[in-house]
Structures are given as structure tokens and as C-alpha cells.
BALOBA-1460 file (C-alpha; in Angstrom, 3 decimals):
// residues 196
<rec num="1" residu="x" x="0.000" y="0.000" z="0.000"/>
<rec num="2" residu="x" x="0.879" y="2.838" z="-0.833"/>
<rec num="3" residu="x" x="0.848" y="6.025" z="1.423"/>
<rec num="4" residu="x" x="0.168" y="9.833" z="0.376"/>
<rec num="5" residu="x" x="2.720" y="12.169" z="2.046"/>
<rec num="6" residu="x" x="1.732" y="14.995" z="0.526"/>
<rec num="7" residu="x" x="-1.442" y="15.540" z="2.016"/>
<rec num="8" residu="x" x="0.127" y="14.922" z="5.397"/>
<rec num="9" residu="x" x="2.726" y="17.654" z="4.896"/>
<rec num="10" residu="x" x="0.241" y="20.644" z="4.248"/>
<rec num="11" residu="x" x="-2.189" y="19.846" z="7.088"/>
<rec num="12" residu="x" x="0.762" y="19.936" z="9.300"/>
<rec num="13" residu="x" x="2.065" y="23.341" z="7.659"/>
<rec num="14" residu="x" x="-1.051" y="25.083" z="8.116"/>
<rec num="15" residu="x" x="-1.390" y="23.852" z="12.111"/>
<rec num="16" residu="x" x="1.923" y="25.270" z="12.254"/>
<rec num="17" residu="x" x="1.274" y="28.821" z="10.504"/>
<rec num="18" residu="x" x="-2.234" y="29.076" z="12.349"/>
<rec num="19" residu="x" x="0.522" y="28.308" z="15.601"/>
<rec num="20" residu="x" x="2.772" y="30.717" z="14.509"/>
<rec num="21" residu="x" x="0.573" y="33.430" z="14.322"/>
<rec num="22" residu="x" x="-0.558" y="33.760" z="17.405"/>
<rec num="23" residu="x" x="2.374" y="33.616" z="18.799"/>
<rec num="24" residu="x" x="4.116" y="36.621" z="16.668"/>
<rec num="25" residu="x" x="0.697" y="38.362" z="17.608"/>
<rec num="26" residu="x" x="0.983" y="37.628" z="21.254"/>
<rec num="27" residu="x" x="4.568" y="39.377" z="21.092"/>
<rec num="28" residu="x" x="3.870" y="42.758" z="18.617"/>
<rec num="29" residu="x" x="0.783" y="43.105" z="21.268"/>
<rec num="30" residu="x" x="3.352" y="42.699" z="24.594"/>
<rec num="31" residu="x" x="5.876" y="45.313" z="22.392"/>
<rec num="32" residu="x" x="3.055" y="47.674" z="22.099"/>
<rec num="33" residu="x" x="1.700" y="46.933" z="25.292"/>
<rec num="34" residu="x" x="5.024" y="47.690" z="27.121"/>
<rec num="35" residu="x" x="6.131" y="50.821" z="24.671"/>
<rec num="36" residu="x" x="2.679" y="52.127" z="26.010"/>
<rec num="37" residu="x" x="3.098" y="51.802" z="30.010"/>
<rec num="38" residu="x" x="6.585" y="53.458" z="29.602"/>
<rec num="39" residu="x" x="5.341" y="56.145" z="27.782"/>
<rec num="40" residu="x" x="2.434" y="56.957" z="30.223"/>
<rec num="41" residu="x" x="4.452" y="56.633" z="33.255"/>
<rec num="42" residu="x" x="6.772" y="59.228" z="31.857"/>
<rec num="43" residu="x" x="3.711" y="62.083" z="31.676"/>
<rec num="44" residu="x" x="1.321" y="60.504" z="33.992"/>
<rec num="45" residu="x" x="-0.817" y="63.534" z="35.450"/>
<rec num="46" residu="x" x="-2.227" y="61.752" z="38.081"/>
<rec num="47" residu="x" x="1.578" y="60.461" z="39.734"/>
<rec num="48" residu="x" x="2.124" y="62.442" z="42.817"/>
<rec num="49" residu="x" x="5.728" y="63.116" z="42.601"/>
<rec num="50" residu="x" x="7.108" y="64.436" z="46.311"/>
<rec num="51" residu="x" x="8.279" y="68.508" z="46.468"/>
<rec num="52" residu="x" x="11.332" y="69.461" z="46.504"/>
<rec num="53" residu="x" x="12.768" y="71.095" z="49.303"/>
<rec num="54" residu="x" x="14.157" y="74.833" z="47.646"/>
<rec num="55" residu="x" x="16.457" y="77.385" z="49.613"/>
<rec num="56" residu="x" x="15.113" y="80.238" z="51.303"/>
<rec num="57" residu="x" x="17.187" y="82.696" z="49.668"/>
<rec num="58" residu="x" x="15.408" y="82.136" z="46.895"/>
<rec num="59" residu="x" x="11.382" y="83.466" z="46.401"/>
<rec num="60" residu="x" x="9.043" y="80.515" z="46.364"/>
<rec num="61" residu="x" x="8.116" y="81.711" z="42.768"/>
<rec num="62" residu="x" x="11.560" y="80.606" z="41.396"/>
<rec num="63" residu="x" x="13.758" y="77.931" z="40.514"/>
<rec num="64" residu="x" x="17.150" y="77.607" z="39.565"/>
<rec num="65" residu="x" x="17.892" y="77.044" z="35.875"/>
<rec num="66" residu="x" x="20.839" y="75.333" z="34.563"/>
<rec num="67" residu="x" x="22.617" y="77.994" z="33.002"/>
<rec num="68" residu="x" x="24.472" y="80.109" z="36.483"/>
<rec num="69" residu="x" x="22.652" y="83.089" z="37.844"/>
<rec num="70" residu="x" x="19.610" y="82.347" z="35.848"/>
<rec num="71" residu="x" x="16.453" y="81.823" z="37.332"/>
<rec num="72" residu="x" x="13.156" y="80.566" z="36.090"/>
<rec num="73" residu="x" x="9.793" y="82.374" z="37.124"/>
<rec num="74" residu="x" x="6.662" y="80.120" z="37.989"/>
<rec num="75" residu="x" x="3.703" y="81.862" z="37.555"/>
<rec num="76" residu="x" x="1.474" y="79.612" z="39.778"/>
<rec num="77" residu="x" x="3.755" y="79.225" z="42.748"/>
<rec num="78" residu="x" x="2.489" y="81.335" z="45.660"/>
<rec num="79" residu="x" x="4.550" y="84.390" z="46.292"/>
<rec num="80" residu="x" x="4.632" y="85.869" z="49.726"/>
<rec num="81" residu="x" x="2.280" y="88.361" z="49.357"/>
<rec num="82" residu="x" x="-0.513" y="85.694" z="49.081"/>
<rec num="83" residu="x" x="0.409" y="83.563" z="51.852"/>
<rec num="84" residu="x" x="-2.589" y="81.845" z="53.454"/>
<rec num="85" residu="x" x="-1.978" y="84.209" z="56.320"/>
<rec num="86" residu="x" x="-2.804" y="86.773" z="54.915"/>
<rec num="87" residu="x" x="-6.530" y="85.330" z="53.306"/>
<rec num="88" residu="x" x="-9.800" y="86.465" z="54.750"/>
<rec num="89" residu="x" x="-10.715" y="83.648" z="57.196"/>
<rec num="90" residu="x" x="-14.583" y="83.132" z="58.123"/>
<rec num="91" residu="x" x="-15.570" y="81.186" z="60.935"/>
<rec num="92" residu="x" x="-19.495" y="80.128" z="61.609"/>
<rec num="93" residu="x" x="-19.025" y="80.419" z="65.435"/>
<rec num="94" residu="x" x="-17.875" y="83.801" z="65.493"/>
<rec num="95" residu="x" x="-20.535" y="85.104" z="62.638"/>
<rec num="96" residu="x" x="-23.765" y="83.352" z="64.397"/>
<rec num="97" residu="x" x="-22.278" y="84.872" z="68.047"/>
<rec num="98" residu="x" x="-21.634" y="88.438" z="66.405"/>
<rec num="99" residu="x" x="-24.419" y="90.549" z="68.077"/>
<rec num="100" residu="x" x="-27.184" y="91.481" z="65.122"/>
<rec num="101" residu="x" x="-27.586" y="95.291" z="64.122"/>
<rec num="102" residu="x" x="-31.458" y="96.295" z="64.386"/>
<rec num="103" residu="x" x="-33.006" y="96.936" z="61.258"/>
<rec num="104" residu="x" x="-35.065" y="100.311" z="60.390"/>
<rec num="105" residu="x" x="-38.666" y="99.038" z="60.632"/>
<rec num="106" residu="x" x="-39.851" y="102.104" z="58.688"/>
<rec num="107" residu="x" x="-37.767" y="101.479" z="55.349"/>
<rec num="108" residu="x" x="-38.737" y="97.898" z="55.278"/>
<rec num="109" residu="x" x="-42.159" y="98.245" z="55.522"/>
<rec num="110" residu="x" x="-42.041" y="100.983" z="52.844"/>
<rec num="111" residu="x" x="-39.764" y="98.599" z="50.507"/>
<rec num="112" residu="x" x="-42.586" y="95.902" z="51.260"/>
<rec num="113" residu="x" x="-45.650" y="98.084" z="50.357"/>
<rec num="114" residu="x" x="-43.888" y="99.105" z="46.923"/>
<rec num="115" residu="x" x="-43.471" y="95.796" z="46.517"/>
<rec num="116" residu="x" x="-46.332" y="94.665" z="47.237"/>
<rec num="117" residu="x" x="-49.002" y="94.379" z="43.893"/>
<rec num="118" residu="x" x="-52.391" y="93.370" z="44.247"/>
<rec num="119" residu="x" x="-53.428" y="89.814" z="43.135"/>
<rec num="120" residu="x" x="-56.837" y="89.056" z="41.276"/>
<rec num="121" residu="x" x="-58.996" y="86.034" z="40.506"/>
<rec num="122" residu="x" x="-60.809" y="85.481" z="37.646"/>
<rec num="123" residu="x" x="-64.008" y="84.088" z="37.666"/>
<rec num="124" residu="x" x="-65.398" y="81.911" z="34.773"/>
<rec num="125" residu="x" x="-68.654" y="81.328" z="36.405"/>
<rec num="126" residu="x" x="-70.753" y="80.967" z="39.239"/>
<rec num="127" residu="x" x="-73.741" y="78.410" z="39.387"/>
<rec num="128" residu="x" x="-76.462" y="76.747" z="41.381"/>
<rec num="129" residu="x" x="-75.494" y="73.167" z="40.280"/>
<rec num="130" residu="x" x="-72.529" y="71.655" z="41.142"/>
<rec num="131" residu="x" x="-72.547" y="69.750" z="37.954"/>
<rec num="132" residu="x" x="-72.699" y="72.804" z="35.915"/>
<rec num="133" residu="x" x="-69.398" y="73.744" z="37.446"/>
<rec num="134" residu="x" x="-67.312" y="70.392" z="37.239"/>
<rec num="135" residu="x" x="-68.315" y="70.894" z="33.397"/>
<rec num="136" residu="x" x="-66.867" y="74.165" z="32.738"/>
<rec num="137" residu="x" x="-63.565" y="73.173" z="35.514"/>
<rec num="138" residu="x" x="-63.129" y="69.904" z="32.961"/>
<rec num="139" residu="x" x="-63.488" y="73.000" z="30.195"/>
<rec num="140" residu="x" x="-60.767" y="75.194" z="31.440"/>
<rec num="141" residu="x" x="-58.477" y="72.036" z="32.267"/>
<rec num="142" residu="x" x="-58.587" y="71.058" z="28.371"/>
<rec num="143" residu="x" x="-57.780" y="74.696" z="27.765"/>
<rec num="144" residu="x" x="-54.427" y="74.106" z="30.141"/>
<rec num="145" residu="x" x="-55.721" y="76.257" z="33.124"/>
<rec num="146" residu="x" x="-56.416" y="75.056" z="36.582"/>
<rec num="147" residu="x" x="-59.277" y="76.357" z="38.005"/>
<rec num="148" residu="x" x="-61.243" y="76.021" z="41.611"/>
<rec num="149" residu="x" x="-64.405" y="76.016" z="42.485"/>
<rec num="150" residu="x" x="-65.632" y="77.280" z="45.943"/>
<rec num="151" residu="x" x="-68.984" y="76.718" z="47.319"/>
<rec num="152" residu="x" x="-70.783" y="80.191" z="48.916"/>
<rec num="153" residu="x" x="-73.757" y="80.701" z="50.541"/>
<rec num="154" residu="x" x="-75.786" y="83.451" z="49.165"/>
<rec num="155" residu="x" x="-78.151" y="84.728" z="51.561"/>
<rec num="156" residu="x" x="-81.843" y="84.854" z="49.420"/>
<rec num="157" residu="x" x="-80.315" y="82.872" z="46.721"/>
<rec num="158" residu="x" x="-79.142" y="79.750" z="48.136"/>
<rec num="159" residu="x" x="-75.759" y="77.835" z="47.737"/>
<rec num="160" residu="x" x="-73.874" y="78.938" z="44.266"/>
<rec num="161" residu="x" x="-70.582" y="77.076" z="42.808"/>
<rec num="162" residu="x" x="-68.099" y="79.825" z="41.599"/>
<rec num="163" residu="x" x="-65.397" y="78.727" z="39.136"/>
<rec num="164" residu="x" x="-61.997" y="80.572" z="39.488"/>
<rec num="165" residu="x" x="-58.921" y="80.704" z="38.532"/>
<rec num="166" residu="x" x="-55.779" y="82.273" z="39.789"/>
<rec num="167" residu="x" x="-54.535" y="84.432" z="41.920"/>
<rec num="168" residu="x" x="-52.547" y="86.166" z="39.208"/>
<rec num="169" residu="x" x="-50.993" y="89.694" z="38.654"/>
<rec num="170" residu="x" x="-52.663" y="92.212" z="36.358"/>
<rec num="171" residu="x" x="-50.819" y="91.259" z="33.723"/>
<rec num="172" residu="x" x="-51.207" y="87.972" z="34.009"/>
<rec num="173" residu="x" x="-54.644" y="88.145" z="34.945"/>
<rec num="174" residu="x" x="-55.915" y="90.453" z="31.714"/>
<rec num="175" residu="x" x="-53.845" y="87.650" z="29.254"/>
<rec num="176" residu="x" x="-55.563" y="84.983" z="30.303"/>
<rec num="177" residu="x" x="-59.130" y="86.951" z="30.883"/>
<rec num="178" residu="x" x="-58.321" y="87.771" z="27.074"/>
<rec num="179" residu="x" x="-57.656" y="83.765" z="26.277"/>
<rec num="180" residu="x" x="-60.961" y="82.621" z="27.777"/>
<rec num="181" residu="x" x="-62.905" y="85.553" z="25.795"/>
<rec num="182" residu="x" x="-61.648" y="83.873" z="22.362"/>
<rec num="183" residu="x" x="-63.032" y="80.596" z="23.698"/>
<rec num="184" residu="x" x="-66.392" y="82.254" z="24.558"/>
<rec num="185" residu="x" x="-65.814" y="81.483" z="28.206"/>
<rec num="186" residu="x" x="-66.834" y="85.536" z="30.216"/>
<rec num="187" residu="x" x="-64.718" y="85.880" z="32.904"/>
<rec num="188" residu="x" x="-64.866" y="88.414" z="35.620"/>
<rec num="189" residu="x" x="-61.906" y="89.953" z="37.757"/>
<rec num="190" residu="x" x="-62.043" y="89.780" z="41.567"/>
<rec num="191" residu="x" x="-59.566" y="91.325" z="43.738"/>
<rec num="192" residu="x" x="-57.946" y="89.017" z="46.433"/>
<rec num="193" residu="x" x="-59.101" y="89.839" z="49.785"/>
<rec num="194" residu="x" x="-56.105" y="90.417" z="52.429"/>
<rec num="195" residu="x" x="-56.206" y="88.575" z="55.674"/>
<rec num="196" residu="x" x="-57.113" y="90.818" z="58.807"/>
């Protein structure tokens, strides 16, 4: 019998290559690899290298160059007129202990009451069944407004629903007064009452 040696050769030739391979790949990528850690632990940023101690004859903004008598300026070195000494230093103690000035009662009640602007409602409507109200409150929310309704007992008319909506500024309030009027929906202005 006779035996084919050829076909044996090239399946153990390309086992080999496939072999091969890998390993020329396993050492370009350790090359690279390598190249790459030396080069970032040359300019790492984040290595905390340890100060070194300079002479006192010399300002804290400088160091010594190599060429003699020349000296090299560093911008963001702390020169003695900013030592920390010399910051303001607040301390929560001291402020909250400091005694508290009095305050002129007449100027801040005059800087409130200019202030101060008077707020309105507007009312969409008022009526004698609840139902009647929920309806147009569903209305206005579809619109985008939130409205309220408050019950009040009329004396001679009975209980009445009111629909409103606010409080807003005068501004605000004749915008949206103007809004509802497009949409057929009358609405009235009523001042907020102040509390006693």
C-alpha cells in the first residue's frame, strides 16, 4: 500500500502557521503593550511626585535654571504676598455669636408696600349646580388652566358654585381673561381679599 505524504505535509504546515501566528501576535501586542506603560508613566498627570525642598534665599516663585545666575519664574507658585496668612478667614461660630444690628422698621415696611401688587382672581362662572361647574372646571383644564371652584352661601339665593382661577398679577390676569374671551368662556376679575 501505498501512502500519500503529501497531504500529510500541508495539514501539518497550516497547524503550524495558524501556531505561529498567534504567537508573533501575542509578542507585537506585549511590544506595544510595554512601549505604552513606559510612555504613560513618563507624563502621567495623576503620579504624585514628592516637592522638593528649595532654599530660602530664593522666592518661592523661582527655581534655579541650569545655566548660572539664571532663574526661572513660575507663575502659579504662591509668592509671599498671598500667603494663606494673609486670606480672609470666616468662621461660623464667630458670625452666628456676632451681636445682630437692628433693622429700620420704617424702610422695610415701605420697601414691602412698593413691593407689594395686588393679586386678582378670575371668575369663569358661578352656578347653582354643582354639575354645571365640574363641566366648565373639565373646560378650562382642556384649555391648560387650573381652576377652583368654591362653594358660597348666598343669603336669598341659596348655595352657588363659583369657578376661578388664579390668583394672578394684572398682567397675568388680563392675558388669560383675554384667552378665555376667544373661547367664549366671560370671565370676571375679583380682587384678592387680604387677611385681617
Amino acid at each position: 500500500m501505498a501512502r500519500d505524504y503529501k497531504s500529510r505535509s500541508t495539514a501539518n504546515r497550516k497547524g503550524s502557521s495558524i501556531w505561529s501566528g498567534i504567537l508573533i501576535g501575542l509578542m507585537v501586542g506585549l511590544v506595544v503593550a510595554a512601549a505604552v506603560a513606559i510612555w504613560v508613566g513618563r507624563s502621567n498627570p495623576f503620579d504624585v511626585k514628592e516637592p522638593v525642598a528649595e532654599k530660602k534665599s530664593a522666592p518661592e516663585n523661582t527655581t534655579k535654571s541650569d545655566k548660572p545666575g539664571e532663574q526661572i519664574i513660575d507663575p502659579l507658585a504662591k509668592t509671599p504676598e498671598q500667603s494663606d496668612e494673609d486670606k480672609p478667614r470666616f468662621d461660623l461660630y464667630k458670625i452666628l455669636r456676632a451681636p445682630e444690628s437692628p433693622v429700620v422698621d420704617q424702610k422695610a415696611t415701605q420697601a414691602q408696600a412698593a413691593k407689594v401688587e395686588a393679586l386678582y382672581y378670575l371668575q369663569a362662572g358661578a352656578f347653582p349646580n354643582a354639575e354645571d361647574a365640574d363641566n366648565l372646571k373639565a373646560r378650562l383644564a382642556l384649555m391648560g388652566y387650573e381652576a377652583s371652584i368654591q362653594t358660597a352661601e348666598i343669603p336669598d339665593k341659596g348655595v352657588w358654585h363659583r369657578v376661578r382661577l388664579g390668583p394672578y398679577k394684572t398682567d397675568e390676569a388680563n392675558k388669560i381673561r383675554d384667552d378665555l374671551a376667544q373661547n367664549k368662556i366671560q370671565a370676571s376679575l375679583v380682587k384678592k381679599q387680604e387677611p385681617n
